[in-house]
C-alpha positions, -999 to +999 in steps of 0.1 A: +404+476-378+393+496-407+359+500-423+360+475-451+379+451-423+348+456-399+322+448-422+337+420-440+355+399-410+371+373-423+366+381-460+387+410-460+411+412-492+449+412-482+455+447-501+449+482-474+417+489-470+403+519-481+371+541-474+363+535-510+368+514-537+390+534-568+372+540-596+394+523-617+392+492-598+353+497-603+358+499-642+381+469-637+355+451-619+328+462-646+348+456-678+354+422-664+323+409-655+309+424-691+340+408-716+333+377-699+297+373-701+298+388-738+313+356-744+285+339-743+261+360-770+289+364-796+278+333-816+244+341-817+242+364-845+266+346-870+250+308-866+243+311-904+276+324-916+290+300-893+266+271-907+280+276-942+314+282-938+319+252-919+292+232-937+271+219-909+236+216-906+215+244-894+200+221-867+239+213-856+250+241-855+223+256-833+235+238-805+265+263-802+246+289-782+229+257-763+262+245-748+271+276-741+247+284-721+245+248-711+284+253-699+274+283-678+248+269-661+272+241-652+298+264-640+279+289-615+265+254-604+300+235-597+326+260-602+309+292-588+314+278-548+351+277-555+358+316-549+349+307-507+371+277-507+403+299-530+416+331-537+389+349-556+421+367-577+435+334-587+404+320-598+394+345-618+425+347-634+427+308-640+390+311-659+400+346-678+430+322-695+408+294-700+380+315-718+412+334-739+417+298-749+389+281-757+377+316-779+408+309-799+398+275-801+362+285-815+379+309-844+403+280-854+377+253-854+380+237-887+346+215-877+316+214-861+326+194-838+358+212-825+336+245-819+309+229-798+334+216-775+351+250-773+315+264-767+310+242-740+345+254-723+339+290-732+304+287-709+322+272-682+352+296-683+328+327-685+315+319-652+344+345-642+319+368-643+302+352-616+335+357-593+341+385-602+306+404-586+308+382-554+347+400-556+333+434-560+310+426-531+335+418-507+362+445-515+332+472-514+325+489-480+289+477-469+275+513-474+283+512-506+282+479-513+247+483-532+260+509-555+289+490-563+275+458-572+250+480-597+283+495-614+296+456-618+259+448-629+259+477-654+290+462-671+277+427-669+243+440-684+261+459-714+282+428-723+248+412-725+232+437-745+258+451-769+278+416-777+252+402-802+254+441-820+288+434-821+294+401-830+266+403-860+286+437-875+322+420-869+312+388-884+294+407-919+322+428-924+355+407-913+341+371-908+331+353-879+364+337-870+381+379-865+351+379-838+361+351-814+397+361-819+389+396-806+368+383-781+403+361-766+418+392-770+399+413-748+397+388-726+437+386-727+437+421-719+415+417-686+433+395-678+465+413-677+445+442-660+434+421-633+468+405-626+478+441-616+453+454-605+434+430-587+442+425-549+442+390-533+411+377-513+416+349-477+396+321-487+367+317-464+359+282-456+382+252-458+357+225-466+363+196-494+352+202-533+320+178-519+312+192-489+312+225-500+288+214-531+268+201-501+268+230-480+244+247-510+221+228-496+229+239-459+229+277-470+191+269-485+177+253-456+197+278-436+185+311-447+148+321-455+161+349-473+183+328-496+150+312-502+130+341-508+155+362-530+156+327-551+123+323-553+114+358-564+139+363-591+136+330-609+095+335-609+104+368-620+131+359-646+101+336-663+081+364-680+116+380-692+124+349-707+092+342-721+090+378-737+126+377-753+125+336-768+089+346-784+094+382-794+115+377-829+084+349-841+054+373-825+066+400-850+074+383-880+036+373-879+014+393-886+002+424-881+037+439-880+062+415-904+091+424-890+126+405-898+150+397-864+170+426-872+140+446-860+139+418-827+173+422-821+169+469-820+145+456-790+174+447-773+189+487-769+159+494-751+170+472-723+202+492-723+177+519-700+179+487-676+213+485-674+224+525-666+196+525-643+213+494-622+237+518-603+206+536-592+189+508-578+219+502-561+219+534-545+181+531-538+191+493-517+216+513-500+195+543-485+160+528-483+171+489-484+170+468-508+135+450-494+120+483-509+137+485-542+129+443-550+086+449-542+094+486-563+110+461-591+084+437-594+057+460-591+071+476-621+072+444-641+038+438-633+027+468-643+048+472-678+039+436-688-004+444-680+004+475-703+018+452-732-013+431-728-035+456-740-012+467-772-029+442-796-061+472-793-040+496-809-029+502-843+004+485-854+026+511-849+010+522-815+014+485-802+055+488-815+053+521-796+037+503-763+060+474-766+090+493-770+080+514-736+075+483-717+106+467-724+123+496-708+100+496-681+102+452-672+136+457-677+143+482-652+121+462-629+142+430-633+175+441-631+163+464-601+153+437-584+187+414-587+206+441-579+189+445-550+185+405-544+220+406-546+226+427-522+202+411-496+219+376-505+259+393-502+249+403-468+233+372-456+267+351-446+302+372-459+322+338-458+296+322-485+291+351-508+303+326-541+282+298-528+248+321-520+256+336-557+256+306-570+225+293-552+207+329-564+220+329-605+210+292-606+176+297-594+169+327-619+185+305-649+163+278-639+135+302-644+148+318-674+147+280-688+109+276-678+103+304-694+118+299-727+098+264-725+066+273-714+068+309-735+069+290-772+045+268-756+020+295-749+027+312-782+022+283-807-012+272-785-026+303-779-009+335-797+009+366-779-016+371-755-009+338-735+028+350-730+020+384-719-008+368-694+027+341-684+044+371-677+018+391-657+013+359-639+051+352-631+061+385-619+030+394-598+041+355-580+076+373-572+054+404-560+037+382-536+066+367-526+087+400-515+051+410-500+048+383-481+055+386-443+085+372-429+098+366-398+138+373-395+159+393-420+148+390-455 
């Protein structure tokens, strides 16, 4: 039995194993996982172009990026578990022509109503992203397997970062219908690269669309260090949303008056986050990744307390500070997933979909307290309330990874 076999005992893809995955099949994996997840930013930016070409309501039309997200959340929750139960390859070609669709359908919609139904779908269908990493997990040998998941993560982390860039200079120059056709486009074209290039996975578990919903709840009660990664990253993933769904209002006020374009720059500072995630990888797969998550939220902590004290500076000091700590929290959050991931991946091989859906729903459940509780804290009590929420948050997900546990965690 070779390598890859050993490790991954009945989760081994059908194609020979190898001591290594290719590094196109990497780039593959990575491209993937970022096309698909750029999805879901693209109509961000253009909400007011979009609001006047189409003639909707502001307030309407803001509820494109809301199902989106809405559509996602829905689909790592009841569509994610699929890849133990089916051929991770299929799946994620299934979902890559679904997305192609429903983006055409956004850039055709002739109403409102048309393209937030086709939002809705293009959440759900982006989910492919969230088979494709639990793919990249099982095709990578387990001493690599860290390093691996961080190149996926870097892809998935650019499509984050770079789509609303995109999508805003797209949309000014050639409309905002051109970017949801390019976006099926792109898509089309992973597709077709994953049809050749993607080997085909065994499917794991042969239990029933209900019992294997259940069985989420089996996996938690299971494993403590389910429980703990869960726990860790969605306390974490509160401050980073309260940060980012406050950070365009805190500095339009004063002292700084700065329009969202200026928000929006923030955003390439995270980008240190996301070339750094194939080094945290490599950290989980040397030290472990127990090491890597406490390093993680110990940075958080530490960038966010740094923040707190910007409003003593001068305006462009505090810019200066903020701009440092962004790189710095963000490191420290995508650190720690990476590294949650690859404590979770390694928890139960035939579950790896159903524990990464368990983990992502957790942290979006955070990130959704966060966005809550953050515009809470700044309307009530200014800036300094969501940088004390964030300090608070990430130094809970400190404890947590600090806490002693018996049994692998």
């Amino acid at each position: 039995m070779s390598s890859i076999q050993a490790a991954h005992a009945g989760a081994e893809p059908l194609a020979p194993a190898a001591p290594a995955l290719p590094a196109s099949l990497v780039l593959l994996l990575a491209s993937g996982a970022g096309f698909a997840v750029a999805a879901l930013y693209y109509s961000q930016p253009m909400l007011g172009v979009l609001a006047a070409d189409i003639g909707a309501p502001t307030r309407t039309v803001g509820f494109v990026p809301t199902l989106t997200q809405l559509g996602y959340a829905l689909g790592i929750l009841f569509l994610a578990p699929l890849g133990d139960r089916y051929d991770r390859r299929r799946i994620i070609l299934a979902k890559a022509a679904v997305l192609c669709v429903a983006l055409l359908l956004a850039g055709a919609s002739p109403s409102v109503g048309m393209l937030l139904a086709a939002s809705l779908a293009i959440g759900l269908a982006a989910t492919m992203a969230q088979d494709i990493v639990p793919a990249a997990a099982t095709l990578a040998p387990e001493a690599s397997r860290g390093k691996t998941v961080g190149t996926v993560m870097t892809g998935l982390l650019f499509g984050i970062l770079l789509s609303r860039v995109v999508s805003g200079f797209v949309a000014e120059h050639f409309g905002w219908r051109t970017m949801f056709v390019a976006a099926a486009a792109s898509i089309a074209l992973i597709g077709a690269a994953a049809w050749r290039g993607l080997p085909r996975f065994k499917a794991t578990t042969h239990l029933a669309y209900g019992a294997l919903l259940r069985s989420l709840a089996t996996l938690w009660r299971r494993h403590g260090a389910l429980r703990r990664a869960a726990w860790a990253q969605g306390l974490i993933s509160i401050g980073f949303s309260a940060f980012w769904s406050t950070l365009a209002v805190m500095l339009h006020g004063e002292p700084f008056h700065l329009g969202s374009t200026a928000a929006g720059a923030f955003g390439l500072a995270g980008a240190a986050g996301a070339l750094a995630a194939p080094l945290a990888g490599r950290l989980a797969d040397r030290r472990g990744p127990e090491l890597v998550t406490r390093l993680g939220a110990a940075l958080v902590v530490v960038s966010f307390a740094v923040m707190a004290l910007a409003p003593l500076m001068a305006p462009g000091a505090q810019l200066a500070v903020i701009v440092v700590a962004v790189v710095g929290f963000d490191l420290g959050v995508q650190a720690t997933l990476i590294a949650h991931q690859t404590i979770v991946y390694g928890i139960e091989p035939g579950a790896r979909s159903r524990l990464n859906a368990v983990l992502f729903t957790a942290m979006f459940i955070g990130m959704a307290i966060g966005s809550a509780v953050g515009a809470l804290a700044l309307a009530q009590w200014g800036w300094a309330a969501v940088t004390a929420l964030a300090i608070v948050s990430s130094a809970a997900a400190l404890a947590v990874r600090l806490w002693p546990m018996s049994g692998r965690a």
